[in-house]
C-alpha positions in Angstrom: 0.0 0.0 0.0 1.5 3.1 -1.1 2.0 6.4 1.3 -0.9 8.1 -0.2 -3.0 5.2 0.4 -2.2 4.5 4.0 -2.8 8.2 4.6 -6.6 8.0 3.0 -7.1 5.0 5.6 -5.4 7.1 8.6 -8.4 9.9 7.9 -10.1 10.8 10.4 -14.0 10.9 10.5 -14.0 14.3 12.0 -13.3 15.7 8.2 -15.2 14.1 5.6 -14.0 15.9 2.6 -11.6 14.1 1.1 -7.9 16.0 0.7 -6.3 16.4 -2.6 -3.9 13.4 -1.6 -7.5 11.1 -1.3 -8.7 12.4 -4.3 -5.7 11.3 -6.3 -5.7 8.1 -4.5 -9.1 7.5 -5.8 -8.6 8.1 -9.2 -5.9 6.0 -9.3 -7.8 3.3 -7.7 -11.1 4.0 -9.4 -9.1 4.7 -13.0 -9.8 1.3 -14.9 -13.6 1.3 -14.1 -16.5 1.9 -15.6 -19.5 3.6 -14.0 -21.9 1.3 -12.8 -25.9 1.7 -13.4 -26.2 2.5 -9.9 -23.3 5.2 -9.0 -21.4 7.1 -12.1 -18.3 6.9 -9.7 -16.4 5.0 -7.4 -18.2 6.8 -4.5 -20.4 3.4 -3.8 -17.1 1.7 -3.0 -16.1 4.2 -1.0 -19.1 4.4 1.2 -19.1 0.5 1.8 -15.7 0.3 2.7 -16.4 2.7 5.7 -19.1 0.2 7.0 -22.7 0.6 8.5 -24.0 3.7 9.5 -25.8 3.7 13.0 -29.5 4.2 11.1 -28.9 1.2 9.3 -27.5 -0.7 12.5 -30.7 0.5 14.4 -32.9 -0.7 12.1 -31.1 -4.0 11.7 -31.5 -4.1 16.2 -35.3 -3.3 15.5 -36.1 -6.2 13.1 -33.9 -9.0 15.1 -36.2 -7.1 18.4 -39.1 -7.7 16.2 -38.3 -11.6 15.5 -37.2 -12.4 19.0 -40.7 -10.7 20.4 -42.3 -12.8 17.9 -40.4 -16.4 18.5 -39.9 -16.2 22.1 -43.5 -17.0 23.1 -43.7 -19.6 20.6 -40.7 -21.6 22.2 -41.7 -21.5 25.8 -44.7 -23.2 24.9 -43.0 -25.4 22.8 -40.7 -26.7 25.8 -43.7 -26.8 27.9 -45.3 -29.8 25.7 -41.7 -31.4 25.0 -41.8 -31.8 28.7 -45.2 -32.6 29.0 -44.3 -35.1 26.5 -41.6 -36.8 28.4 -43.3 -37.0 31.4 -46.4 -39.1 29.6 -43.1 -41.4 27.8 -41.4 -41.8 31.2 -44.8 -42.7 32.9 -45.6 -45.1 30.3 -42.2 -46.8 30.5 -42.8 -47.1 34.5 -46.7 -48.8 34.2 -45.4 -51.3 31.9 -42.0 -51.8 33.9 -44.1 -52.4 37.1 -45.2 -56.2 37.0 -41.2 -57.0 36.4 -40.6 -54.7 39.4 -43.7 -56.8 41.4 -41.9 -60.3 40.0 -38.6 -59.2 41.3 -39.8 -58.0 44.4 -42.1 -60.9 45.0 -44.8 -58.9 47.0 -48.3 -57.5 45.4 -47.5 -53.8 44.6 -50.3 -50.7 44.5 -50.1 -48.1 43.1 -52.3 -44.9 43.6 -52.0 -41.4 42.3 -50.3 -40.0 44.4 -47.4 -42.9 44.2 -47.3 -42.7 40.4 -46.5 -39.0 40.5 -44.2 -39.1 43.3 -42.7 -42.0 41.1 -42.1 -40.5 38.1 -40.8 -36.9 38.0 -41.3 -34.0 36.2 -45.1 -33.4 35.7 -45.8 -30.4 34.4 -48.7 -28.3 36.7 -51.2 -28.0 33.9 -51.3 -32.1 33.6 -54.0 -33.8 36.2 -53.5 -37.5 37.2 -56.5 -39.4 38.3 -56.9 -43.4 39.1 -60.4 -44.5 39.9 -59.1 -47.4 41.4 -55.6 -48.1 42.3 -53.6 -50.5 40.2 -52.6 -53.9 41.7 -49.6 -55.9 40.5 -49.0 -59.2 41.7 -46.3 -61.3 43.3 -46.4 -63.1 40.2 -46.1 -59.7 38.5 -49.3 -60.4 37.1 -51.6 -56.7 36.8 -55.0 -56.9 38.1 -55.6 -54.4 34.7 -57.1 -50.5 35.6 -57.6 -47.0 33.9 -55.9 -43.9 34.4 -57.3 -40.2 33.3 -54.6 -37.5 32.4 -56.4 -33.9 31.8 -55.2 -30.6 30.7 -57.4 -28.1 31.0 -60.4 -29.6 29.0 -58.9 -32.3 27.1 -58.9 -35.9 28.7 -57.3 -39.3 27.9 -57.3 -42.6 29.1 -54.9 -44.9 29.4 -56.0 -48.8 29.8 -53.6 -51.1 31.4 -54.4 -54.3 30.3 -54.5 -57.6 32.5 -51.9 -60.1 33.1 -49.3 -58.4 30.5 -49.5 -54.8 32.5 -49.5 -52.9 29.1 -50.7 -49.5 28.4 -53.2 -48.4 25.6 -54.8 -45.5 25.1 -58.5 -46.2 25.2 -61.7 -44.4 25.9 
């Protein structure tokens, strides 16, 4: 980079007419070009190389703002039912796991509400568990079979465990 040249990058902002030196640095730079459609001189490559100006970075603040205000919302309720959705997997897992735990144990197990959610962790607040009879599981690890409800708000769903096998179904 020649002395002229490392003196047009040394400029300061607080003069922004360029000195004779930066003119004759820019013809020489700008000399084999043609004018474009958009600028008839080598002022457009001039005015990106300086970067952004703080309108343009305001506005670019003010859009990402604008998205985050928008998404944000979106995702919170999205990691609500991902959780929601775990929680029904892992309780699943547990009801079918239960008449190997009852073998294993060799003594009848119940179960009642209140000892499935204290059983499996991580039910979300909007999610009620209900058992209209509490589930028996036999030494044997035979189930006696049962229903459970799971509500959110107004929705409901009922989950069958069958007899003998201890499996879950949704049923209704």
């Amino acid at each position: 980079m020649g002395r002229l040249a490392a003196k047009a990058m040394l400029r300061t902002s607080a003069s922004c007419r360029p000195t004779d030196d930066e003119r004759s640095v820019r013809a020489v730079r700008c000399a084999g070009r043609r004018p474009s459609a958009l600028s008839d001189s080598c002022d457009m490559h001039d005015r990106l190389a300086r970067g952004f100006t703080l309108l343009e970075m305001l506005v670019v603040l003010a859009l990402m703002a604008l998205a985050t205000g928008i998404v944000l919302p979106r995702a919170s309720g999205w990691m609500d039912s991902v959780q929601e959705r775990g929680w029904r997997v892992d309780l699943k897992a547990y009801l079918e796991g239960m008449p190997v735990r009852a073998f294993l144990s060799g003594q009848e197990v119940q179960l009642d509400a209140a000892a499935l959610t204290a059983a499996v962790p991580g039910k979300t607040a909007g999610v009620d568990l209900e058992l209209p009879e509490p589930l028996s599981y036999g030494a044997t690890g035979a189930a006696v079979g049962g229903r459970l409800l799971l509500r959110r708000g107004s929705a409901r769903e009922v989950w069958i465990v069958e007899p003998v096998s201890g499996r879950v179904s949704e049923g209704s």
